[in-house]
C-alpha positions as CSV (number, residue, x, y, z in Angstrom):
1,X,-10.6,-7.3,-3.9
2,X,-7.2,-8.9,-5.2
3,X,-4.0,-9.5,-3.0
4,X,-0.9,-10.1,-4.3
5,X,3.2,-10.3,-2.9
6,X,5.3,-8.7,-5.0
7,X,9.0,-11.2,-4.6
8,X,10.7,-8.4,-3.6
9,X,9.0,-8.0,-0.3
10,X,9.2,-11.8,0.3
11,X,11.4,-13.9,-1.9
12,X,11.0,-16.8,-0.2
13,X,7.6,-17.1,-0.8
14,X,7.6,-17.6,-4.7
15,X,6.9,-21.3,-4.1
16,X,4.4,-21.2,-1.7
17,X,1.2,-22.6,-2.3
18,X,-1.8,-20.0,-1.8
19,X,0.5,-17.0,-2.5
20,X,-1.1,-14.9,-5.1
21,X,2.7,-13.4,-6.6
22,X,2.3,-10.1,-8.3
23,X,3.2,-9.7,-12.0
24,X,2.0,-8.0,-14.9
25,X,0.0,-11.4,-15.8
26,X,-1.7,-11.9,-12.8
27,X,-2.6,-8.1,-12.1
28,X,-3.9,-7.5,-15.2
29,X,-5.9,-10.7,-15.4
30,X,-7.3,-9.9,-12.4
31,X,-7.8,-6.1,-13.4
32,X,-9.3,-7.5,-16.7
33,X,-12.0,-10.0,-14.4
34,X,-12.7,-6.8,-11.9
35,X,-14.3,-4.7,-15.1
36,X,-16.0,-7.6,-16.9
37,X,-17.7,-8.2,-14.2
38,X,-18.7,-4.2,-13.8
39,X,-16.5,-4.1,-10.2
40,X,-14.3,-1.7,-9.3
41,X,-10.6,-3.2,-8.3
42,X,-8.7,-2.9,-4.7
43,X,-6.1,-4.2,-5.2
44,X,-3.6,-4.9,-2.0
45,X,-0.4,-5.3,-2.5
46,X,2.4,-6.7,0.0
47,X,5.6,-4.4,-1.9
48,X,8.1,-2.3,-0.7
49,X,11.3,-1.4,1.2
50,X,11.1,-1.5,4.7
51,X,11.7,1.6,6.5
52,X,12.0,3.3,3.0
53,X,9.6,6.4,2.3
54,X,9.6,5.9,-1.0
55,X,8.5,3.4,-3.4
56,X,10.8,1.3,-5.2
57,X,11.0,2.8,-9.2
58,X,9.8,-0.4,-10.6
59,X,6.7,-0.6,-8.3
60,X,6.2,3.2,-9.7
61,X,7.0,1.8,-13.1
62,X,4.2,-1.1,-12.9
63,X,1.5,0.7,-11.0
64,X,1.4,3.5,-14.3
65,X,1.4,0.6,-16.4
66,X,-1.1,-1.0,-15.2
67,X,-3.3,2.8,-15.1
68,X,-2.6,2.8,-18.6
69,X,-5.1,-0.3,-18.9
70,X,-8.0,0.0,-16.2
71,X,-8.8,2.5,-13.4
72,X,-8.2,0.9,-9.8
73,X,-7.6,1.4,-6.4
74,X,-4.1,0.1,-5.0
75,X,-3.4,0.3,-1.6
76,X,0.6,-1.2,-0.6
77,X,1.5,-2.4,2.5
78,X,4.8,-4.2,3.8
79,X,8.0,-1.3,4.4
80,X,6.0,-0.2,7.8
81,X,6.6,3.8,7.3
82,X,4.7,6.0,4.9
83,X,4.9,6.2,1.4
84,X,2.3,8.2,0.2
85,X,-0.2,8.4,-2.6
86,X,-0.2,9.3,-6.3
87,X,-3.0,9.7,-9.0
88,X,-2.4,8.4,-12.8
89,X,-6.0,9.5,-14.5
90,X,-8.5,7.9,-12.7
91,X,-6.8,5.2,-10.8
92,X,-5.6,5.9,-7.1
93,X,-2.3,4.2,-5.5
94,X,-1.3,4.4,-1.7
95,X,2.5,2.7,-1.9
96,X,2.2,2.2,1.8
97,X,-0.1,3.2,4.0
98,X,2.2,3.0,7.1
99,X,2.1,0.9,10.2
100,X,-0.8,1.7,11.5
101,X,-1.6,-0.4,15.0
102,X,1.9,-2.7,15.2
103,X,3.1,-3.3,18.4
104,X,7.3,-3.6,18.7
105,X,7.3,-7.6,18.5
106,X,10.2,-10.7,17.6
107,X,9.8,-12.1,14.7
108,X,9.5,-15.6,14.4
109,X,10.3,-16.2,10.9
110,X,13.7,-14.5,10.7
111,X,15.8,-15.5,13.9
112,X,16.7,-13.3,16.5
113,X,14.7,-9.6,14.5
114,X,13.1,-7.6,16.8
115,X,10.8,-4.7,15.2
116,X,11.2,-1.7,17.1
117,X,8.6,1.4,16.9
118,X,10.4,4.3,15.7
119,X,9.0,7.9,15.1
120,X,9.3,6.5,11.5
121,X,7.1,4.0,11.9
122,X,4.4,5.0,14.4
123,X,3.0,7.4,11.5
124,X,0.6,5.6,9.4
125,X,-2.9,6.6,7.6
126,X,-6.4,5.7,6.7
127,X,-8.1,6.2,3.0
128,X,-11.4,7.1,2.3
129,X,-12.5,6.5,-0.8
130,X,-15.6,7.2,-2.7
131,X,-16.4,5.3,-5.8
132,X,-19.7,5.4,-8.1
133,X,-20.0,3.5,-11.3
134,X,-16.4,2.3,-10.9
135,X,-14.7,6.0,-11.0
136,X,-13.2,7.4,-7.8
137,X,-15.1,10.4,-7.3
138,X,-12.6,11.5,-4.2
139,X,-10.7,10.6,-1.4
140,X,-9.4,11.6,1.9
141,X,-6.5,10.8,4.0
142,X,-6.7,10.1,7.5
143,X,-3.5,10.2,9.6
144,X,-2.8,8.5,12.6
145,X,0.6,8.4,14.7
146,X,0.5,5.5,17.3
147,X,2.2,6.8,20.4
148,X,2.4,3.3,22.0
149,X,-0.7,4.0,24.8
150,X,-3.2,6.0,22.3
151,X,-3.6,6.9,18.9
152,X,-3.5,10.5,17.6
153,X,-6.0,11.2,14.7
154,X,-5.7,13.8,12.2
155,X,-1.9,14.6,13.5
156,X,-0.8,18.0,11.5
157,X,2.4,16.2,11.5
158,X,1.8,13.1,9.9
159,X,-0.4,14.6,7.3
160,X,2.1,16.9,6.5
161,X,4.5,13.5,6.1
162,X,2.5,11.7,3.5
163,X,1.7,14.9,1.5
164,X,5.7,15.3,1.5
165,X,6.0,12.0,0.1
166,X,3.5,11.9,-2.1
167,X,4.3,11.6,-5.8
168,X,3.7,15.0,-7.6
């Protein structure tokens, strides 16, 4: 498992110690690692617009890239709504898997934000993957809208959201 932060989605933490910064470099060298040592990769990555349901076109750009060299699993988190999922050969990538469980909250890092719950970004999912000898054999999505008191699994409505913004 690699984590990275792709800049875009935090620019303030480039100089950070103990951030592991996304770039073709450090992606591929972890990529490169993963197989040597006959793992499969998950990679998650902290990228993306908030409140945008669709990835930015140089995340797109990068994630192919990068397919071109190894087969992996990518799974993006940071914009809080859906973004949905695309396959390049045998490599998977979620661009955002959506809120999931976040309760409305103050930020304390960037004065006076409050994040709000939306209808935008109470739907969220779950992947299940299954891999043997490092090739994704299949996957399912599992969506889940957070209503604020319960959770709704396998909402027609939210499946029918991350299908919609899912790259064809």
């Amino acid at each position: 498992l690699g984590g990275f932060c792709c800049l875009s989605a935090h620019p303030s933490q480039a100089n950070n110690s103990g951030v592991n910064t996304l770039s073709y470099a450090s992606f591929r060298g972890f990529l490169d690692m993963a197989h040597a040592q006959g793992a499969f990769p998950l990679a998650s990555v902290h990228w993306g617009d908030e409140n945008i349901h669709y990835p930015r076109e140089d995340h797109v750009l990068f994630a192919r890239l990068m397919a071109l060299k190894h087969t992996f699993l990518l799974h993006g988190h940071h914009p809080h709504v859906v973004q949905g999922l695309e396959r390049c050969d045998d490599t998977l990538i979620a661009y955002s898997l959506g809120n999931f469980c976040t309760d409305e909250h103050v930020s304390w890092s960037i004065r006076d934000m409050v994040v709000r719950h939306t209808p935008e970004n109470q739907q969220s999912f779950l992947l299940g993957v299954t891999v043997e000898n490092c090739k994704i054999l299949g996957y399912e999505v599992i969506p889940i809208t957070d209503m604020g008191d319960s959770l709704v699994i396998q909402d027609q409505e939210a499946l029918d959201n991350i299908a919609a913004y899912s790259l064809q």
